[in-house]
N, C-alpha and C positions, 0 to 999 in steps of 0.2 A: 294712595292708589286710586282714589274716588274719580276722580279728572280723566287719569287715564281709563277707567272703565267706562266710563258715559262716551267717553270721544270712540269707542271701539265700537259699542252699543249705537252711536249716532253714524257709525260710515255701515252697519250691517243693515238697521233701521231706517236709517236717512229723515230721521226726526227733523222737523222743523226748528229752526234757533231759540225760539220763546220755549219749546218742549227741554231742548239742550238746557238751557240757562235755568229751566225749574226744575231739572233735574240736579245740574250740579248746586244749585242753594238748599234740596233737600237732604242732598249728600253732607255736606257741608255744616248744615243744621244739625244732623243725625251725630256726626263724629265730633263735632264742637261739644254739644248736650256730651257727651259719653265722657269725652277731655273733662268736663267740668263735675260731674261727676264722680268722676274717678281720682277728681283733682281732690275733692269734698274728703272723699274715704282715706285718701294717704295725706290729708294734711298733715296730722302727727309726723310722719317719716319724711316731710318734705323741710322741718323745720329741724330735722337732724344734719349731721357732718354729710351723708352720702348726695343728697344733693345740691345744698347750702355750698358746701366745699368743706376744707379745714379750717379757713379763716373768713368765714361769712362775716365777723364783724368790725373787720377793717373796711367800713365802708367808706371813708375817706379816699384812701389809698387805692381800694380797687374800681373804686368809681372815677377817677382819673387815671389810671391806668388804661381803661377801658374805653372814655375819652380820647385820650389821648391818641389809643391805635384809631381813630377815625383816618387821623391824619396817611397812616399809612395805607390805610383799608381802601379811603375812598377814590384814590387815583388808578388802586389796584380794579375796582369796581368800574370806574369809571372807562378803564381802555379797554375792559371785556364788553361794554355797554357799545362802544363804538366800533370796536372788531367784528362784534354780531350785527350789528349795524348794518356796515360795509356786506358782509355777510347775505345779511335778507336784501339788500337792493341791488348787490351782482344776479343772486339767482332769483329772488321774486319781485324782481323790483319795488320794493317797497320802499316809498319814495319818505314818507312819514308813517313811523309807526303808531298806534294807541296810546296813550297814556296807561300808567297802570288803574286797575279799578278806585283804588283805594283815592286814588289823584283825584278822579275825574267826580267820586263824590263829591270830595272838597270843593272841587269847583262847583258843582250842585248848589253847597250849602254856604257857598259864601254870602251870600245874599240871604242869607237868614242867621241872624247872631246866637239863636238857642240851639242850631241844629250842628251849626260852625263848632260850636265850645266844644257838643255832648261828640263829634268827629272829630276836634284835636285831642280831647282827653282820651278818646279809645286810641287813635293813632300814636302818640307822644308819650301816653303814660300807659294805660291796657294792654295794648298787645307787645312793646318790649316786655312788659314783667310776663306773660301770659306765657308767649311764643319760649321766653326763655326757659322758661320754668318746663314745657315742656320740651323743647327740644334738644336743650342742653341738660335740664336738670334730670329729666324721666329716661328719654330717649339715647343721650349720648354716654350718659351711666349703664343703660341696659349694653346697650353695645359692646360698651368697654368691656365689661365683666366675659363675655363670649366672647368679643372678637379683636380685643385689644384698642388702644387708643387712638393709633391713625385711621382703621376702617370704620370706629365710632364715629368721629369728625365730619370723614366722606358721607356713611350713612346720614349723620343725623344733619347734614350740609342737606343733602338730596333731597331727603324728607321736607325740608323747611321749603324749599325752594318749591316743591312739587305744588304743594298747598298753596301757593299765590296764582296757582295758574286760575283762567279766568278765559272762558269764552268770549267777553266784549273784548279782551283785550288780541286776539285773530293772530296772525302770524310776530305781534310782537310781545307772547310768549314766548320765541325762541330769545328777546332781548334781556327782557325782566326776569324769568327764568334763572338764567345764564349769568348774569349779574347778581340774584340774589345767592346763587351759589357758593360766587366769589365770596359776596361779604359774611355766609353763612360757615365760612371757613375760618375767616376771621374771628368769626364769633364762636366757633368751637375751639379754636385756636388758643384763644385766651382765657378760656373757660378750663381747659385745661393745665395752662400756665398758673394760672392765679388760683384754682379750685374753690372759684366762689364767682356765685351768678351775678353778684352785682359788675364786677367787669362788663361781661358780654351784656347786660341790661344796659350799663353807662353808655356802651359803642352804638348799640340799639338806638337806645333814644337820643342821644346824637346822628345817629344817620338821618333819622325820621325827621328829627328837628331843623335838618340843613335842608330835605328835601322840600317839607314846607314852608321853609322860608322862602328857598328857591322858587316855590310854585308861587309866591303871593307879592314878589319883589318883581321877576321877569317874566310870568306867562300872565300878568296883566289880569286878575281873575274879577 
């Protein structure tokens, strides 16, 4: 909800952009610190059945599983990325959108090989285990128990998504957004099929993995 409040706080205030952007990284910093924290205190119950799954040690099996739904995920991803598209340059003409933040570091640190590595390892390998762990393992568990499985999903789809939003990245939030949704459906999706994180971590760092190949084959970095 941090994003959305500063952006509310920024149209009553009318904050300048640098004010925006240090706001939302102190937000950001605050509830990350709290995650990891909190991450610290339930490690014990995180290495239990409730949110490992039942069969957390087929990791063979569910890490190709997981894989594997890339295949179906990412086309599904891919036509919501270009509907919204369509979308922001009917009505705002937005002729090229942003890159996502996370991209445009990359781009930053290609031209430095120690900062490159320590950017693929948080992308590629940190934040699927991180992201999953909380959004699927904390958050879609919580859910479930109150409000049953499919509004789990939704919520904890929303939640994930909400958290990439990024004031550099300007009206193509409405794209990255919108598309992390989809795949974060996918990843509740199988997380619940399989009831064990390493699926939705496999599809994860598969998505992450094609995108930076992507970034470093065809956007020429």
């Amino acid at each position: 909800l941090s994003p959305i409040l500063i952006v509310l706080l920024h149209k009553i205030w009318h904050l300048p952009q640098i004010a925006l952007a240090t706001l939302v990284n102190l937000a950001n910093l605050f509830f990350i610190s709290g995650f990891y924290l909190y991450f610290l205190w339930r490690l014990p119950q995180i290495l239990q059945e409730e949110v490992w799954g039942k069969k957390p040690y087929q990791i063979g099996k569910n890490f190709l599983y997981g894989a594997l739904t890339w295949i179906v995920a990412f086309p599904c991803v891919l036509f919501t990325a270009q509907l919204l598209s369509l979308f922001c340059l009917l009505v705002f003409r937005l002729v090229e959108p942003p890159p996502q933040s996370v991209l445009q570091f990359l781009q930053l640190s290609a031209q430095h090989p120690f900062y490159l590595s320590l950017t693929l390892f948080a992308v590629l390998i940190l934040a699927p285990f991180a992201e999953e762990v909380l959004f699927r393992g904390f958050l879609q568990n919580y859910f479930r128990k109150h409000l049953g499985p499919k509004a789990a999903i939704l919520l904890a789809a929303l939640a994930f998504a909400l958290i990439h939003f990024s004031p550099s990245q300007g009206l193509g939030n409405i794209i990255i957004l919108g598309s992390l949704f989809v795949l974060a459906l996918f990843l509740g999706f199988i997380y619940e099929k399989q009831r064990s994180l390493i699926a939705p971590i496999a599809l994860h760092f598969v998505f992450n993995s094609i995108s930076v190949i992507n970034l470093f084959l065809f956007k020429k970095l």
